[in-house]
C-alpha positions in Angstrom: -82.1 -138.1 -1.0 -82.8 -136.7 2.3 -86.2 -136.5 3.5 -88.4 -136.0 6.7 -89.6 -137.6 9.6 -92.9 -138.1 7.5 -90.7 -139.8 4.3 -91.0 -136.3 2.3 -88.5 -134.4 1.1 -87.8 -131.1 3.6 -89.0 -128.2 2.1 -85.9 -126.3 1.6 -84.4 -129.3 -1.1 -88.0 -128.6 -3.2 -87.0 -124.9 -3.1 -83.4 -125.5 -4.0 -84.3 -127.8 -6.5 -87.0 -125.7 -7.9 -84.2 -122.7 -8.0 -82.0 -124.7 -9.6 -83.8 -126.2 -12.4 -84.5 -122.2 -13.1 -80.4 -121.8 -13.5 -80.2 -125.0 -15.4 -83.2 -123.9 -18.1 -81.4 -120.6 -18.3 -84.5 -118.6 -16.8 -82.3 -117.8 -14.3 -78.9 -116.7 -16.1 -75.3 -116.5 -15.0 -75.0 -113.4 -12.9 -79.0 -112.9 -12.1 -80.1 -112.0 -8.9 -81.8 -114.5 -7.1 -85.5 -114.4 -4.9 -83.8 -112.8 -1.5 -84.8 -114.6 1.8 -87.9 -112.6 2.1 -89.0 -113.0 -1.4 -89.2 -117.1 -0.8 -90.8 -117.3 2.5 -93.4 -115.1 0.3 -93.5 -117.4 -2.3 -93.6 -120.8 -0.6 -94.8 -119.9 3.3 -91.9 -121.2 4.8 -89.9 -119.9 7.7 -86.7 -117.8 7.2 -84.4 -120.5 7.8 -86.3 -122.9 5.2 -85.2 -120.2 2.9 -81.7 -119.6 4.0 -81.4 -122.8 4.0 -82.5 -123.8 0.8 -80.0 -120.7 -0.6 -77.3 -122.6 0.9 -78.0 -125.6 -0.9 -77.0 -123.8 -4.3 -74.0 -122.1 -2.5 -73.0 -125.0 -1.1 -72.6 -126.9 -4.8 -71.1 -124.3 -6.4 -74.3 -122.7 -8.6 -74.6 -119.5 -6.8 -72.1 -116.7 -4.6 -73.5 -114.5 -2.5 -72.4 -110.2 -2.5 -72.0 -108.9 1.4 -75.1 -106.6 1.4 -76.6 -107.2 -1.9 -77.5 -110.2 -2.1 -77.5 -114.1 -4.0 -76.5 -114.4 -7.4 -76.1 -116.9 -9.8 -72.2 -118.1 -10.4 -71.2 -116.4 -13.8 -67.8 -118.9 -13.9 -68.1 -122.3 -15.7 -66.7 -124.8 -14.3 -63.4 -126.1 -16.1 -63.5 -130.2 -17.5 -60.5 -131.5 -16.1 -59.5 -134.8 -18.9 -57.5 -136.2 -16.3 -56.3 -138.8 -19.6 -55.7 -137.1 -22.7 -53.5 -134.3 -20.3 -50.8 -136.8 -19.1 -50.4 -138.5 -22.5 -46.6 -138.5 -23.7 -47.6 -136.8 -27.3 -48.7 -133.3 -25.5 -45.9 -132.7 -22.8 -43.7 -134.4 -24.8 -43.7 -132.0 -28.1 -43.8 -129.0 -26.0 -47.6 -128.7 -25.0 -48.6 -127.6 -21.6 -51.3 -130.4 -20.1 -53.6 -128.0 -19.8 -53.9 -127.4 -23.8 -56.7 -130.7 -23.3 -58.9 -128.7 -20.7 -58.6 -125.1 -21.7 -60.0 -124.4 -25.3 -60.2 -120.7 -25.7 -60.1 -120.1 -21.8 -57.4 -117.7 -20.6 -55.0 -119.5 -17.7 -52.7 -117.3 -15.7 -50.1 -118.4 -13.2 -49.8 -115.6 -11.0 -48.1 -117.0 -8.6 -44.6 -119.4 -8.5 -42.5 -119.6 -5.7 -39.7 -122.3 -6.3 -37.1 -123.9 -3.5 -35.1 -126.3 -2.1 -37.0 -127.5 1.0 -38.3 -130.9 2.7 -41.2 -132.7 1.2 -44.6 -132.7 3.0 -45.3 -135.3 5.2 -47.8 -137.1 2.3 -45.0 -136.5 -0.4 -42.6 -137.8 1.8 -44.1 -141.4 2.0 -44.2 -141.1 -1.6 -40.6 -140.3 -2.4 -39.4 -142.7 0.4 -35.5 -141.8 0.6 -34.6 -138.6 0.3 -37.5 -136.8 0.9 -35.9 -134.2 3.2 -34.0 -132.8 0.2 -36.7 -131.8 -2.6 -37.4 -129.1 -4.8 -40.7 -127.5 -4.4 -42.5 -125.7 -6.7 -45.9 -123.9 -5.3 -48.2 -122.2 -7.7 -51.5 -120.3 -8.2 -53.6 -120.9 -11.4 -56.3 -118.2 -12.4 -58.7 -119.0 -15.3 -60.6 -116.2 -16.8 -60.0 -114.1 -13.6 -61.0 -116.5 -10.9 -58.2 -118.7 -8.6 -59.2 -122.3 -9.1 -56.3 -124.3 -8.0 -53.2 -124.6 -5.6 -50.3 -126.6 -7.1 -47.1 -127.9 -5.3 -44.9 -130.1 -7.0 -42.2 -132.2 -5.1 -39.0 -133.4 -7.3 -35.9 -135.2 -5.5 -32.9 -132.6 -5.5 -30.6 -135.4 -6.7 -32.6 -135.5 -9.6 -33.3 -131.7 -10.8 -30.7 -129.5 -8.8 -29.3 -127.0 -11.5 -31.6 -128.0 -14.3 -34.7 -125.7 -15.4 -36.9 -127.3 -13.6 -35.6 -124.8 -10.5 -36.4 -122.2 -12.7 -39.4 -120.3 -12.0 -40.1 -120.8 -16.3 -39.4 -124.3 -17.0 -40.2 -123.9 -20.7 -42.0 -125.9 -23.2 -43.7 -128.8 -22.0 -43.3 -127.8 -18.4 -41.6 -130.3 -16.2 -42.2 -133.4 -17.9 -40.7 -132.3 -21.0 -37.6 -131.3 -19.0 -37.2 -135.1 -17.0 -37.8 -136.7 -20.4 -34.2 -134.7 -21.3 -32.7 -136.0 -18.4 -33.8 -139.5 -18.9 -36.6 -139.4 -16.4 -39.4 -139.1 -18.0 -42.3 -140.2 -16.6 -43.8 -143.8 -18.3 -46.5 -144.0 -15.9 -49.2 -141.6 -13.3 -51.4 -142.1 -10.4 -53.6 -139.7 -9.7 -55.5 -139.9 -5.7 -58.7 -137.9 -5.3 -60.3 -137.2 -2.5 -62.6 -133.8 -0.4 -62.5 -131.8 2.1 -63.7 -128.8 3.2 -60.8 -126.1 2.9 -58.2 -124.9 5.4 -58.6 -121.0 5.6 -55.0 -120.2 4.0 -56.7 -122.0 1.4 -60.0 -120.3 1.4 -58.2 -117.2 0.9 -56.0 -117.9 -1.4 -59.0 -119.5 -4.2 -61.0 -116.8 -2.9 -64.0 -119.3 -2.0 -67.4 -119.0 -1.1 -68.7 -119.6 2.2 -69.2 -123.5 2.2 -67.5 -124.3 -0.8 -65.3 -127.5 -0.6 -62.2 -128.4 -1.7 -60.7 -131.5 -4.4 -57.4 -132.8 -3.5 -55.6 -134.5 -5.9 -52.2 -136.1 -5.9 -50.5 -137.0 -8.5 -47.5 -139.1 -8.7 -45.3 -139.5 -11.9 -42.8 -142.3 -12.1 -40.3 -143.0 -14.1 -38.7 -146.6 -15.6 -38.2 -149.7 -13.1 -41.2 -147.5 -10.8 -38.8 -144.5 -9.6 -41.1 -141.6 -8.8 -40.0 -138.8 -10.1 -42.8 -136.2 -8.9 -45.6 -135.8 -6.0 -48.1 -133.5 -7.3 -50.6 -132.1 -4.5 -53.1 -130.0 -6.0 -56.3 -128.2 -4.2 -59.0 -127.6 -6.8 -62.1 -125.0 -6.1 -65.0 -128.2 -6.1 -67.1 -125.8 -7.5 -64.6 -124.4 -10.5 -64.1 -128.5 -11.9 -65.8 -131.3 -13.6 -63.7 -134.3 -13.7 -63.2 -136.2 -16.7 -62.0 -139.7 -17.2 -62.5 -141.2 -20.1 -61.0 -144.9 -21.2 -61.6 -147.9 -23.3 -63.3 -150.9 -21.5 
């Protein structure tokens, strides 16, 4: 925990955290207006950048978006649990499930977005994939749940593998890609998933139509197939502020 030169916490982490036990207790519900800038140096005799500051803190993870001219508001979208396990398991892609089935409940998810071609693989991928990298198929998409972009998906599949199959469809059908290597004898046995952050690129920013300060998750995922061929690189960019990440395994 950060604190001062005289070992206390600065004043605008007490006002954050005082502001956000409000939206955690539910005083303060999703889509209330918060105290403005004025109303907190009021409140606790603080400067005007104490106050911005401490504003920025709840922006910053996620809790709160602020309206051009209006003013700071607590974030009405929940963020998403993301069972990174139970989603890759054989049983759901494999009898026609999408992964997402284990994250969504009665959330509405919307691709809005699928662009699909023949292309090189990104210079990450392509140290994946190893030989024959420069011929992939890529598949680039935009998933919207309940009205808000949360994450950037571009998959990577050798061409030698998937060229004139569904999977160069826009619609890959049941049980999405995985279902559809699993007909061709590739279906994946085995995933690793990388995670790291960042703050985001500004194609990116406007694309998940993020909040100022809001960072990024990247996650790659790579699917391989028997004797270790990989048969996918999966590079997602996640809203950090739209997921909880969820891993959940026996000891």
């Amino acid at each position: 925990m950060a604190t001062d030169a005289t070992g206390r916490e600065p004043k605008y982490q007490r006002i954050a955290k005082a502001l956000k036990a409000e939206i955690q207790s539910g005083a303060l519900e999703p889509g209330a207006r918060l105290p403005g800038e004025n109303d907190l140096m009021q409140q606790y005799g603080v400067a005007r950048m104490t106050a911005r500051q401490a504003l920025g803190v709840l922006q910053s993870e996620g809790l709160t978006e602020a309206r051009k001219g209006v003013g700071v508001f607590v974030r009405a979208f929940q963020p998403l649990r993301r069972r990174g396990i139970p989603r890759l398991m054989r049983e759901r892609w494999g009898s026609g499930r999408s992964v997402w089935d284990a994250d969504l409940g009665d959330r509405e998810l919307v691709v809005d977005r699928v662009e699909v071609c023949p292309g090189a693989a990104s210079e990450n991928a392509a140290r994946v994939l190893g030989r024959g990298s420069e011929h992939v198929w890529i598949r680039s998409r935009r998933f919207v749940l309940d009205g808000k972009p949360v994450l950037l998906s571009t998959s990577y599949l050798p061409a030698s593998l998937v060229e004139g199959t569904a999977i160069t469809e826009p619609d890959t059908g049941p049980g999405g890609i995985y279902a559809r290597l699993a007909e061709l004898g590739h279906g994946p046995v085995r995933f690793r998933e990388e995670v790291r952050s960042r703050m985001p690129l500004p194609e990116e920013t406007a694309q998940l139509d993020l909040p100022a300060g809001t960072p990024v998750m990247l996650i790659c995922r790579t699917a391989f197939a028997d004797k270790g061929r990989v048969v996918e690189v999966n590079e997602m960019v996640l809203d950090a502020a739209a997921y909880v990440l969820e891993y959940d395994f026996d000891a």
